[in-house]
C-alpha positions in Angstrom: 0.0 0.0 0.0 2.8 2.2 1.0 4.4 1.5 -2.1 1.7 2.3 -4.3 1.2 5.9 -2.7 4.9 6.3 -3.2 4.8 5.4 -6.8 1.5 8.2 -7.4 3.1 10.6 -5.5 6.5 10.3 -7.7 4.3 10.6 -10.8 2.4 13.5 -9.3 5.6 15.3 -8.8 6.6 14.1 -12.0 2.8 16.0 -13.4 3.8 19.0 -11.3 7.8 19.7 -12.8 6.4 18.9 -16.1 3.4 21.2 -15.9 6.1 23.8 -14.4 8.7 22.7 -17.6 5.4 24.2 -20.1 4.6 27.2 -17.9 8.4 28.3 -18.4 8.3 27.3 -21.9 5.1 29.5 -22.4 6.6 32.9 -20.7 9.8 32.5 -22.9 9.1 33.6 -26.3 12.5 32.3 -27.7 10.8 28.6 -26.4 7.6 29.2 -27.8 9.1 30.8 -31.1 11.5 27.7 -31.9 8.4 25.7 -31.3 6.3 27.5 -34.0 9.1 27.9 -36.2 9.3 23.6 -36.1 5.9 23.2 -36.5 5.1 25.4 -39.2 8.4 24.0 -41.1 7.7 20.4 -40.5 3.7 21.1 -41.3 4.8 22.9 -44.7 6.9 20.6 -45.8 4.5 18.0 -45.5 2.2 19.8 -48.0 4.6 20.7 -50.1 6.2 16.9 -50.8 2.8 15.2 -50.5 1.5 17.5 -53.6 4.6 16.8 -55.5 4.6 13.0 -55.1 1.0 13.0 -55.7 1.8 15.2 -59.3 4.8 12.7 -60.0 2.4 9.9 -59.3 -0.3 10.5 -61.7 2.7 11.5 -64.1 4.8 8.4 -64.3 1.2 6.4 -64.6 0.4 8.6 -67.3 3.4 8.3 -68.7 3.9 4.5 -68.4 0.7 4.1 -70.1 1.6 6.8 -72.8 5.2 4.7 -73.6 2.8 1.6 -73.6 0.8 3.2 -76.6 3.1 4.8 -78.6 4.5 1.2 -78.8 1.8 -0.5 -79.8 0.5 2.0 -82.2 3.5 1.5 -84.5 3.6 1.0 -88.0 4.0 -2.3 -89.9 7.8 -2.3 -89.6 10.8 -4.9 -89.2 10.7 -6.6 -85.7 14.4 -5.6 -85.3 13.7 -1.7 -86.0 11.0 -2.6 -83.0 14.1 -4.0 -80.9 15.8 -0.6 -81.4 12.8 1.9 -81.1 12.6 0.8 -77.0 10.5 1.3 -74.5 10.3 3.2 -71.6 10.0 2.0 -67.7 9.0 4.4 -65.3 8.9 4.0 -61.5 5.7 5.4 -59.4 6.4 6.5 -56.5 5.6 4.8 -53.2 2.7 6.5 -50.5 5.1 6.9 -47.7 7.7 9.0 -50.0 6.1 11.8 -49.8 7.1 12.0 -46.3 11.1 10.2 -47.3 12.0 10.2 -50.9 15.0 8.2 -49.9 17.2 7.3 -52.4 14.7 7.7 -55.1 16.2 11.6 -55.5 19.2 10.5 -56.9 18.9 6.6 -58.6 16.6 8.1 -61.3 12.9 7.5 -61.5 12.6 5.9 -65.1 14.5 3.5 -68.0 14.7 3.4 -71.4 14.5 -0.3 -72.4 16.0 -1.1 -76.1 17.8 -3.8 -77.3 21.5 -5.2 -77.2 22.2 -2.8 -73.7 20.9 -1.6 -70.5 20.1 1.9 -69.5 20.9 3.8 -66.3 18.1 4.9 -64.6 17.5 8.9 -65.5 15.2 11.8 -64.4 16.6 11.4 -60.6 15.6 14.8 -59.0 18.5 15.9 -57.5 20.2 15.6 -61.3 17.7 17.7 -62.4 18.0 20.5 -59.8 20.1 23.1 -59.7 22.2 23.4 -56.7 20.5 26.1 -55.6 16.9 24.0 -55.6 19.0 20.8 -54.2 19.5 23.2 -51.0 16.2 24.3 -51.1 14.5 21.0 -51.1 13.3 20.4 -47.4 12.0 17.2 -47.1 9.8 16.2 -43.9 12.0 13.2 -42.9 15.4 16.2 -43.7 13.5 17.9 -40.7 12.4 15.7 -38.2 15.8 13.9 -38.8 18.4 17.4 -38.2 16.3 20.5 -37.7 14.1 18.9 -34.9 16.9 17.7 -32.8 18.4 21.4 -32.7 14.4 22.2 -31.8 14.6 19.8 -28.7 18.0 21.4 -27.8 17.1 25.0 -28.0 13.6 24.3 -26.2 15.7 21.7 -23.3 19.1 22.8 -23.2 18.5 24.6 -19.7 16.2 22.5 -18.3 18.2 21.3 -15.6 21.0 23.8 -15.9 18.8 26.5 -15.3 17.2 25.3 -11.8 20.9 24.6 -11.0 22.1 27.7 -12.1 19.5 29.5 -10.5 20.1 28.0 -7.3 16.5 26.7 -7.0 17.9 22.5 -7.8 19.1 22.6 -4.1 15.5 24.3 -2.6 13.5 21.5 -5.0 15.8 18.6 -3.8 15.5 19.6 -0.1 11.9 19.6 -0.3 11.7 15.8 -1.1 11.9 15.8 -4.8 14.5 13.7 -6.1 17.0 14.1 -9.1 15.4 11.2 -10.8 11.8 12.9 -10.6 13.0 16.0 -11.5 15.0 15.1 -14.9 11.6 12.0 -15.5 9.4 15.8 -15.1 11.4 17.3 -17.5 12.0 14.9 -19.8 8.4 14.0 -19.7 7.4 17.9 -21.0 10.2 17.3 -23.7 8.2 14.0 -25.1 5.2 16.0 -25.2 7.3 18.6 -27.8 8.0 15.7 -29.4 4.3 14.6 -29.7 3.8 18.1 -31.0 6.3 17.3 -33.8 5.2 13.9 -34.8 1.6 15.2 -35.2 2.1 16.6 -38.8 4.1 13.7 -39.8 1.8 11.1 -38.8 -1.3 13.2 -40.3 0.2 13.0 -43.4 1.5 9.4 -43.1 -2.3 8.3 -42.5 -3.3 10.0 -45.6 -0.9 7.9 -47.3 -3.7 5.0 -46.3 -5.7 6.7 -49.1 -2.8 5.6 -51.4 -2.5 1.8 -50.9 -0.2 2.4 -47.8 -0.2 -0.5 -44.8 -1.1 0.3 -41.5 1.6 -1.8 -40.2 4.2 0.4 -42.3 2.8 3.7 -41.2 3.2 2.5 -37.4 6.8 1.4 -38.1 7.7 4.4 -39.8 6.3 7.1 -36.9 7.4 4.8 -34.0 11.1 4.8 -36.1 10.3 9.0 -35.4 9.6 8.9 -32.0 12.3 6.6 -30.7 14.4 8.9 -32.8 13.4 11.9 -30.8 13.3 10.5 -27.7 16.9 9.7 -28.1 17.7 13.4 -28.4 15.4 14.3 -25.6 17.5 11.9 -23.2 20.8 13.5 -24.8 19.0 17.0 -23.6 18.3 15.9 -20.5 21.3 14.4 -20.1 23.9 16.9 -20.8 21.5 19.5 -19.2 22.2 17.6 -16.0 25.7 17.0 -16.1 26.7 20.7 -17.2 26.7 23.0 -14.1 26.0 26.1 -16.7 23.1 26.8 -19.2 25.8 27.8 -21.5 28.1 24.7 -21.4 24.8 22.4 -21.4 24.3 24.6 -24.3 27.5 24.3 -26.1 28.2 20.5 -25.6 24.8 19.5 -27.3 26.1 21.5 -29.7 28.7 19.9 -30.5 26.8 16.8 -29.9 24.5 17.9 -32.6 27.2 18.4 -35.0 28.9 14.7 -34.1 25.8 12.9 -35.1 24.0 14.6 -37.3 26.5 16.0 -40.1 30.1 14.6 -39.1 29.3 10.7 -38.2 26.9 10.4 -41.7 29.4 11.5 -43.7 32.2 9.3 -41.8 30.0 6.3 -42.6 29.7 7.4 -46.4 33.6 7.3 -46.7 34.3 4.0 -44.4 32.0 2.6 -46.4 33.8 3.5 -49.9 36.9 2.4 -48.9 35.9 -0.7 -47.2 34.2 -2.1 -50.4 36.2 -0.2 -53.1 34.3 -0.4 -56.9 35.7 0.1 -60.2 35.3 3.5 -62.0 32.6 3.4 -64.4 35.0 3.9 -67.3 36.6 0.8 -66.0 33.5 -1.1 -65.8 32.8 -0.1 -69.4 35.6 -1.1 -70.8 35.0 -4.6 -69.1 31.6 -5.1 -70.5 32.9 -4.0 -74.1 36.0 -7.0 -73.8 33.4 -9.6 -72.3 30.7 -8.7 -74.9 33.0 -8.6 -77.8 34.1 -12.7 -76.9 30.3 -13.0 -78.3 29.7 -11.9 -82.0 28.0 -9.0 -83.6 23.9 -10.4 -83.5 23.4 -8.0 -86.3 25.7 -10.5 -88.8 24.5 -13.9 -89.7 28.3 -14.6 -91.0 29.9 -14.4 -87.6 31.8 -17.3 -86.6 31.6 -16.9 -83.1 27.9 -18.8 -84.4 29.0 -21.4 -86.1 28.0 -23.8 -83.3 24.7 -22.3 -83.5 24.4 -23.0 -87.1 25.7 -26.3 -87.1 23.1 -27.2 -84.1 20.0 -25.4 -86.6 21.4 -27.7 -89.5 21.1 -30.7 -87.5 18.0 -30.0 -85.7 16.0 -29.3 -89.2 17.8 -32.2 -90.9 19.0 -29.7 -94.4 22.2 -28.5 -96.1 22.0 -25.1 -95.7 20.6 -21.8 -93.7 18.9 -21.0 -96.8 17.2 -24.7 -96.4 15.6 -24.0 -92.8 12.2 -23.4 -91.9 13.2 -20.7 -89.5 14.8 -17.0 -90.1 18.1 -17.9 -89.4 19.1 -14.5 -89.0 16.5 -13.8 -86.3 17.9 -17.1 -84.4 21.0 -15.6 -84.0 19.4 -12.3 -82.9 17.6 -14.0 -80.5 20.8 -16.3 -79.4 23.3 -13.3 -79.1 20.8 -11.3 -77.1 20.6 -13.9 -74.4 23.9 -14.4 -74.0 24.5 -10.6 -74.1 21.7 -10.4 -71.8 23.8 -12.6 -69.1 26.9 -10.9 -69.4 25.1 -7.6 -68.7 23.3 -8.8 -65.4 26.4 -11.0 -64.5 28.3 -6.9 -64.4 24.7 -5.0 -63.6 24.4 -7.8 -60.1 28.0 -7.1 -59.4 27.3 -3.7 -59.1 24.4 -3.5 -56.9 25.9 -6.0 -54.6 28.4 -3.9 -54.2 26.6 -1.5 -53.7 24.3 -3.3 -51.1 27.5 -4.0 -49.5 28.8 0.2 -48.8 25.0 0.7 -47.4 25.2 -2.2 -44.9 28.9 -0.8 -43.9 27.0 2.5 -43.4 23.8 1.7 -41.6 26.3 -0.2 -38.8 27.2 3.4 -38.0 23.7 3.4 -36.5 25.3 1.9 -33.6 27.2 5.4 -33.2 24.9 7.5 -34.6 20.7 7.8 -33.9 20.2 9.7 -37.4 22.2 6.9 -38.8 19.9 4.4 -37.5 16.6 6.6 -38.1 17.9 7.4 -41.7 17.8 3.9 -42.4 14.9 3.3 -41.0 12.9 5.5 -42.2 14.1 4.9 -46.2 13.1 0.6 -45.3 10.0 1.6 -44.3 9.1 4.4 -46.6 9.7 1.7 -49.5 12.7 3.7 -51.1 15.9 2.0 -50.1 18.5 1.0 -52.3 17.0 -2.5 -51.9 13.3 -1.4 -53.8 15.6 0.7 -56.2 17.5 -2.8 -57.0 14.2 -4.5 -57.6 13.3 -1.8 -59.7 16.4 -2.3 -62.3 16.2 -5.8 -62.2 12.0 -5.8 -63.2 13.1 -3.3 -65.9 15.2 -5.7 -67.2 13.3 -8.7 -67.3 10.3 -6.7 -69.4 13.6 -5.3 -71.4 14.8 -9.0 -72.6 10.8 -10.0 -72.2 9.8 -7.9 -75.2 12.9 -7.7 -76.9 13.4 -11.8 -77.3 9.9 -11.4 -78.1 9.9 -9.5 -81.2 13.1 -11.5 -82.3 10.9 -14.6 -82.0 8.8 -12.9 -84.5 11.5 -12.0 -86.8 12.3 -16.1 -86.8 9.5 -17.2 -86.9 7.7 -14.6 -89.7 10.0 -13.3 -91.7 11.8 -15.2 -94.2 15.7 -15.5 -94.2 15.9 -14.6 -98.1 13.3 -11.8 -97.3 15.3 -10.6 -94.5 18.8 -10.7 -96.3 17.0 -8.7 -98.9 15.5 -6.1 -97.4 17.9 -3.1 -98.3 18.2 -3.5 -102.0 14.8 -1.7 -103.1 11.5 -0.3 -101.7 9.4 -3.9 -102.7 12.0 -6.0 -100.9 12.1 -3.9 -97.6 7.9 -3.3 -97.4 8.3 -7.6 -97.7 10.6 -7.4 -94.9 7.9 -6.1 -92.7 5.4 -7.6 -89.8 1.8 -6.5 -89.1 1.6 -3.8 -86.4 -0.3 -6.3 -84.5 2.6 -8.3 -83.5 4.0 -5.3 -80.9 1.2 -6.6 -78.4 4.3 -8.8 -77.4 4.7 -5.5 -74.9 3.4 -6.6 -71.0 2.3 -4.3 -69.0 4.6 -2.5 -66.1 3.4 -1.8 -63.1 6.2 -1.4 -60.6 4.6 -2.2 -56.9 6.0 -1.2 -53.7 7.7 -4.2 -51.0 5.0 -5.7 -48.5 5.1 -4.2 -45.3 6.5 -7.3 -43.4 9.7 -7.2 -45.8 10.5 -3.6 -45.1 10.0 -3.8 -41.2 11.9 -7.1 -41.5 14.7 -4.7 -43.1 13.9 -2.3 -40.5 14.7 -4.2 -37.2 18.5 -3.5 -37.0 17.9 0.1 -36.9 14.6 -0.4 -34.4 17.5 -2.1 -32.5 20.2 0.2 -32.7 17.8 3.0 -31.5 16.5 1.0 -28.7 20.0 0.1 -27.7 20.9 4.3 -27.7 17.9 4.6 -25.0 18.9 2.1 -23.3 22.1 3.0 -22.7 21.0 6.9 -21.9 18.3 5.9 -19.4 20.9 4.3 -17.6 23.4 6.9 -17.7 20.8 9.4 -16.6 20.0 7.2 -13.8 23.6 7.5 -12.4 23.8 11.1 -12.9 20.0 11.7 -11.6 21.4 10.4 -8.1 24.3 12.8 -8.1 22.5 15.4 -8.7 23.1 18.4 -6.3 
């Protein structure tokens, strides 16, 4: 029974220092005008991204259906010319990127498909911009990730500080309230700031709902926010009760600030490029061009790198010669050379994103050292635009690449005569012959590129969930040992 009134009584005093955090809060306009400022940035922001992903949306589906029917609505033409004409592959963007674009701003958004080669992605925003926009482009998750934490300093740095530097820490301990109840008070009015910042984020990330999003992502994604913040409230809370002085509370979060949020990214960018080196991409090219050399020119039935080929066609159909085969024997080796190009390109193009998959797992370990880090990769796994979904992108694109592609080869073999084909340059009668009806370019499947399930991307999530758990961890006990020092 005792223990029970001792418990409400602690969290009544707890109430009261809290309550008292606010009304301090309330008579200091520089508290109350950081607050706004935060609000109205974060709330802004929101609009702002959520109208342009909703335009970019309804543009790349648009679009993608657009690409679709300039396709099909070709002219009677060779299948090959069909090959080289391409097609486009353009990437929607998920609900939850309106709130983190993630990598999306920089791998490109779309991909032209064509035959014998793959394409970069293109059309990545921050390509686009000029460096003037790129600096200009506040992002929710830019704020909630490095302007809030300085909000949560500014608002908290003197929390503690202050009643010590005032002399009042001595008067409020003597009167029975202890150091632990006094930094629980005011961290308790911190989390509800942080409530107060989270409330445009998750209004919008609800919306998202609207948009196909899962309600299991959505609560991943704001709980990712909140541990975040939380984690800079206990740093508040802690330095403000270790420092003696407002100003060197002040000045160690500071530099605190600086540590996490703009030195240790950027230290895990760089460990992670020269832990897993790559080759230059004029390196890489020149690789590709020796391997894909070893296999023949597709567009030149006379190549002996085919002679196998040939010999197995001859065999197969039982005749003397190409000219003898029911089959175009020049779309065969099209449609032979384009596979095996097609395996030397993803042997190179999976190279590359495993390596690449390789630098970001270096990086996100620096979540152990660094909360934004940890949130920063959070936040992209859940959002649905992590290097991971942009991988999956590429390789989709590919497949409907060599899909359509081998498929309008298979019509060149299998309706277009070898002699008609050979022929096709030396007058107007010959080349019309060396057409196919415009119907054949259905061979085109539709793209529709869809977002990970939820359980994948919280799945991806967990490391950071635990490297942000471990940081509270770590600071709740630390505060413990400092709350009963406090004097």
């Amino acid at each position: 029974m005792s223990d029970n009134s001792f418990s409400i009584a602690s969290f009544a005093k707890i109430i009261i220092v809290a309550k008292d955090e606010w009304r301090y809060w309330l008579r200091s306009k520089l508290a109350i005008s950081v607050l706004a400022i935060g609000l109205l940035l974060t709330l802004s922001s929101v609009i702002v991204t959520a109208i342009n992903t909703m335009e970019l949306s309804h543009t790349r589906h648009a679009l993608q259906s657009n690409a679709q029917q300039t396709f099909v609505d070709q002219p009677d033409r060779h299948p090959h010319r069909m090959v080289h004409y391409g097609h486009y592959a353009f990437r929607a963007p998920s609900p939850l990127s309106a709130l983190d674009p993630g990598v999306d701003a920089y791998t490109g958004n779309s991909i032209f498909l064509e035959g014998h080669r793959q394409n970069s992605a293109m059309f990545a925003d921050q390509k686009q911009s000029t460096a003037l926009t790129q600096l200009g482009n506040l992002t929710p998750a830019f704020i909630v990730q490095t302007l809030a934490p300085l909000l949560l300093i500014l608002i908290g740095y003197s929390s503690v500080s202050r009643e010590r530097e005032s002399q009042t820490l001595t008067y409020l301990l003597s009167q029975g309230t202890s150091g632990f109840t006094l930094i629980a008070g005011k961290g308790l009015a911190l989390l509800s700031v942080i409530g107060l910042i989270l409330v445009p984020l998750s209004v919008s990330a609800l919306f998202s709902l609207h948009e196909g999003e899962s309600v299991a992502a959505i609560l991943g994604f704001i709980l990712g926010y909140a541990l975040y913040l939380t984690v800079w409230a206990l740093l508040v809370l802690l330095f403000s009760s270790a420092f003696s002085k407002n100003s060197e509370s002040f000045t160690a979060l500071t530099l605190a600030w600086i540590l996490l949020c703009v030195v240790m990214p950027r230290v895990a960018s760089s460990t992670a490029m020269t832990a897993v080196p790559t080759a230059g991409k004029l390196e890489t090219d020149f690789a590709v061009i020796a391997q894909l050399r070893k296999l023949g020119d597709g567009h030149n039935a006379s190549d002996p790198a085919f002679a196998q080929l040939k010999t197995s066609l001859l065999k197969q159909y039982d005749v003397d010669s190409i000219e003898q085969l029911p089959i175009n024997y020049r779309g065969a080796i099209a449609m032979a050379s384009e596979a095996e190009l097609t395996g030397v390109l993803n042997e190179f193009a999976e190279q590359r994103m495993q390596t690449e998959l390789a630098q970001t797992n270096v990086s996100r370990y620096f979540g152990w050292l660094s909360p934004m880090v940890a949130v920063r990769t959070l936040s992209m796994n859940t959002a649905g635009t992590s290097i991971e979904t942009h991988h999956r992108f590429l390789r989709e694109a590919e497949a409907l690449r060599f899909s359509f592609v081998q498929g309008l080869n298979k019509i060149q073999v299998e309706q277009l005569s070898y002699q008609d084909d050979m022929a096709r340059n030396t007058d107007a009668d010959a080349a019309q012959k060396a057409r196919v009806e415009a119907k054949n370019w259905q061979v085109l499947e539709d793209f529709s590129f869809g977002i990970d399930k939820p359980t994948l991307r919280l799945k991806r999530s967990v490391p950071a969930f635990l490297q942000l758990l471990a940081w509270i961890a770590a600071l709740i006990f630390v505060i413990r040992l400092v709350g009963k020092r406090l004097v």
